[in-house]
Structures are given as C-alpha cells and as structure tokens.
C-alpha positions in Angstrom: 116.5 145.3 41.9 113.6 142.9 41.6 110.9 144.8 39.3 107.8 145.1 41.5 105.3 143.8 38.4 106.4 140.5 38.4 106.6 140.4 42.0 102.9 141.7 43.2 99.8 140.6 42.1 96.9 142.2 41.1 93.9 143.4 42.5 92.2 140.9 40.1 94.2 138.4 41.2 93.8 138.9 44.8 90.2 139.4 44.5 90.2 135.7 42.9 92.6 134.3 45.6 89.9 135.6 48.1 87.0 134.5 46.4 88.1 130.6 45.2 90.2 129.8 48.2 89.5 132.0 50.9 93.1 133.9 51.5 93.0 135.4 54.1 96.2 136.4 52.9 95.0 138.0 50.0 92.6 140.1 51.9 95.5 141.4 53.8 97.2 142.4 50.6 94.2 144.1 49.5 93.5 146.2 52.8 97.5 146.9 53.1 97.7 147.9 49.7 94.7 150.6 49.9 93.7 151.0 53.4 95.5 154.5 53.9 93.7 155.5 50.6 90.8 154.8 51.8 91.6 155.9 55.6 92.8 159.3 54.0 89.5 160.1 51.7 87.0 159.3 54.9 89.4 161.7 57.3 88.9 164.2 54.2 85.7 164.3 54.0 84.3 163.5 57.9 87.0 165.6 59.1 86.8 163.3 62.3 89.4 160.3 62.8 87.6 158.0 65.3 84.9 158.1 62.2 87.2 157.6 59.2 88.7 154.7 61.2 84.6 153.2 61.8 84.2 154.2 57.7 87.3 152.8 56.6 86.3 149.5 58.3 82.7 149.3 56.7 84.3 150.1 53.1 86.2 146.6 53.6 83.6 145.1 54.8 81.9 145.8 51.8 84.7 144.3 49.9 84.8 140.8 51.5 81.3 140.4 51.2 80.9 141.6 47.6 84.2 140.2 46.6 82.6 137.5 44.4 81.2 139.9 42.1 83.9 142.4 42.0 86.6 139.2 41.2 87.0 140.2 37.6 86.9 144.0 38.1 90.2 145.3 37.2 89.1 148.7 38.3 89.3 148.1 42.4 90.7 151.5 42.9 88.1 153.3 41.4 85.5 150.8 42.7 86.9 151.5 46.6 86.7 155.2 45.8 83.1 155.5 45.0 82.4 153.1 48.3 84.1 155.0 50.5 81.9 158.3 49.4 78.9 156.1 49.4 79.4 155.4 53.0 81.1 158.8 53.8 78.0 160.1 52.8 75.7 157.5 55.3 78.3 158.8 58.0 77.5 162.7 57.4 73.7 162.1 57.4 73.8 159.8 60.2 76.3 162.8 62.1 73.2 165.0 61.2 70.6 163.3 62.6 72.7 163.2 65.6 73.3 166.4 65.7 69.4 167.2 64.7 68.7 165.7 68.0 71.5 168.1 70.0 71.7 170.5 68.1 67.9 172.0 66.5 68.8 173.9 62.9 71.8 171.3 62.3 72.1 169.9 58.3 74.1 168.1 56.0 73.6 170.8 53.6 75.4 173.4 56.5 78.5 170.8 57.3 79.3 171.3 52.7 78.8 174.3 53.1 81.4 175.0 55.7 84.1 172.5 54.3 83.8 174.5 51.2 83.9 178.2 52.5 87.5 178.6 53.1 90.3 177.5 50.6 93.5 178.6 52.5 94.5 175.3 54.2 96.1 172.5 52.6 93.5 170.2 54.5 90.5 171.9 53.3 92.2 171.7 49.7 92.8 168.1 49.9 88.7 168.1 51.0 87.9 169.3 47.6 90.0 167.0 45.9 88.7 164.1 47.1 85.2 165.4 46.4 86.5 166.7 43.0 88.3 162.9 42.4 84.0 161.1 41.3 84.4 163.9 38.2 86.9 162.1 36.5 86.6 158.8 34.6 87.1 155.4 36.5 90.6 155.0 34.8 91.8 158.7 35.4 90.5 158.2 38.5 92.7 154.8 39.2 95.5 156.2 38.0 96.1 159.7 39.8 95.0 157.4 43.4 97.5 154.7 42.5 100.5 157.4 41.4 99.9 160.0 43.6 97.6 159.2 46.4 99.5 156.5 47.2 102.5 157.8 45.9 103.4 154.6 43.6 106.3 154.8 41.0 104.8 155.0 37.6 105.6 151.1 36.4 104.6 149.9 39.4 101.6 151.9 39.5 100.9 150.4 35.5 101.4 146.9 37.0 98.5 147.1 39.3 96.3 149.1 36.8 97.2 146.8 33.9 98.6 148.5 31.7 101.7 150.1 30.0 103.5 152.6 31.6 102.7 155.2 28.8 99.3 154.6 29.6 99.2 155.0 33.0 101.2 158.2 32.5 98.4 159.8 30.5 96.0 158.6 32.3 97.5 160.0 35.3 98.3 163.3 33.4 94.6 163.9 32.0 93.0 163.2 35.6 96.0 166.1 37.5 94.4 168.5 33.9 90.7 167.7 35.0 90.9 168.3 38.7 92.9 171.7 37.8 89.9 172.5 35.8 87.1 171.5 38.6 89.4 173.0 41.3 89.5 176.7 39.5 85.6 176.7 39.3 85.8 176.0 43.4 88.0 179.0 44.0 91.1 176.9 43.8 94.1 177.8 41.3 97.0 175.2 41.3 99.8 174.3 38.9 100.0 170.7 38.0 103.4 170.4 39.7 101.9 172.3 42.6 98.6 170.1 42.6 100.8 166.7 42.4 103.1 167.3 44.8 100.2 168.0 47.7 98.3 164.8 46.4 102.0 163.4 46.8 101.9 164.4 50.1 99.0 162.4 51.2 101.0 159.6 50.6 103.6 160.4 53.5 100.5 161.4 55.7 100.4 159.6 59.0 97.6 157.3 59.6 96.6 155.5 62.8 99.3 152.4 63.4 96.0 150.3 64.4 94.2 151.1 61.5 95.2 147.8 59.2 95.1 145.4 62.1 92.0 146.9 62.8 90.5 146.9 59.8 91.2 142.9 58.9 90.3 142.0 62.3 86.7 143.8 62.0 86.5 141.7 58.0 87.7 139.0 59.4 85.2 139.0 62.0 82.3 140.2 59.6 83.1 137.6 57.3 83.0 134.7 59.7 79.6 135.6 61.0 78.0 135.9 57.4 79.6 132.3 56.8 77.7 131.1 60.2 74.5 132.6 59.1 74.6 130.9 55.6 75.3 127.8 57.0 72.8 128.0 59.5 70.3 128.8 57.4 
C-alpha cells in the first residue's frame, strides 16, 4: 500500500500550483479535499441546505481570489474555518433582515438563541461544536477538522498538516480536551470517545452530490470574470 504522504500534496503546495500556474487542477484538489468540511460547518450553523450550498460556494470563492496571499499559509484548514463563520455569519444577518421585512420582531440574536436552547439532538450538538471549534488554537483546530471532521487516518492527516504523527496526535487530543471543556459550560457532557466518534460521524454525513461540481464551476466562473476585469482595466 502506497503511503498517502508521498502521494498527495499539500495545501501549500496546491495553493502554489494555483497561484504560479493557474491549475485548475489544483483548485479541484483543494475544493475535493475540504468542500464537505466546509459544506457540513455552513449546514451546521444555517441549518438550511440550499444556503450552506450558496455559503459553501462564496467560501471558495474567497479562496481563489485571495489564494496569492494565503500560498505560503500552511494553516488552510484553520484558515477555511474561520471564513466559513465569517460568511455564515453575513448569511444569518442577511436571513434577518429578510425576515425583518416578513416577519416584524425577527433577530439574529433570537435564531442563537434557539440553536442553543435544546441539547438532545445530535444535530443541535454538532451546532455547538462547530461554534465551539474558533475557541481552540489554529493548530488544535487543524488537527481535530483534518482527523475527525474529515475522518483522515492519523499519518495522513500529519502529512497534510506538516507534521509528525505524534504531533498531530496531541494536537488532535488537546483540541477533543478543550471542546469537552467548552461543551460542559454549554450544557453539554461528552466523553472524549463519545465526542470523537459523533465528530467521526460527520465524516460519513451525506452531502449534496452537486455540491463539488458546483462549487468549482461557480470559482471557476468567479475567477474568470475577475481576470476580464483586470485586463480590462
């Protein structure tokens, strides 16, 4: 069996590819590599697929078009992360004024509120994770995304982050301590075992079978009208 290290490249790597020669190939590698990550966090926090397929796209988007800064960020994971709650966050207030203008007494603050009264479901659960997930530092973060999220074995998991397996390992293990920790102030009592396996679980989660095509078409299409625009101008 080939060892997957030596066989995939990094996100650095990919990012570089992108940036210097304008692979399209390595954009796909990028989008299939974390596009049901980043699919998964939107549908757990908008609770609402037709959006966390709109989000998903404009986090790639993102991407491409700041992919020349972010070539020698080793980090990608944690980077994509905090994007996807950045424009999570646009979609909630933008579902609010919306709803302002149906609905008088709507909020933002109403919509939390709700997501966070009831802690029986396994959805709701995986809510507060996600939300949980920005409390921990950008390499615990990586890590526990990359092992369990989307449910990568531990050296391959080490390959992509950059780093020895023992390092991933505790890396992994200190972000699974922290979110026990944040989780128990929210109501929420887990066991590590108990609290990887459901993140496990997210890996095995269906996601839309358009959703990659989609989501290169839409870059592809973003990025080709930016390079129009610069060259017009």
């Amino acid at each position: 069996m080939v060892d997957a290290m030596t066989t995939e490249r990094t996100d650095a790597e990919l990012l570089q590819a992108y940036v210097d020669q304008g692979s399209e190939q390595a954009i796909e590698q990028l989008v299939s590599r974390h596009g049901s990550m980043v699919y998964r966090h939107c549908f757990r926090l908008l609770h609402d697929a037709h959006e966390a397929k709109d989000t998903s796209q404009a986090v790639f988007i993102v991407l491409a078009k700041q992919a020349r800064t972010l070539r020698k960020n080793g980090n990608l994971t944690a980077w994509l992360y905090g994007v996807t709650r950045n424009v999570c966050r646009h979609a909630l207030r933008c579902r609010v004024n919306r709803q302002r203008r149906e609905e008088e007494g709507a909020s933002m603050l109403e919509l939390e509120r709700e997501s966070a009264q009831s802690v029986e479901s396994q959805s709701v659960v995986l809510a507060l994770v996600y939300q949980e997930l920005g409390a921990l530092t950008a390499l615990q973060r990586q890590a526990v995304i990359l092992r369990y999220i989307e449910g990568r074995l531990e050296d391959n998991a080490a390959g992509l982050a950059g780093c020895s397996v023992d390092a991933l390992h505790r890396r992994a293990t200190d972000g699974i301590a922290k979110l026990r920790q944040r989780l128990a102030k929210r109501g929420v009592a887990l066991s590590g075992v108990a609290l990887a396996s459901l993140l496990t679980s997210e890996a095995s989660a269906a996601v839309p079978e358009t959703l990659l095509p989609s989501i290169l078409a839409t870059v592809k299409t973003a990025v080709a009208t930016t390079a129009t625009a610069t060259t017009a101008t």
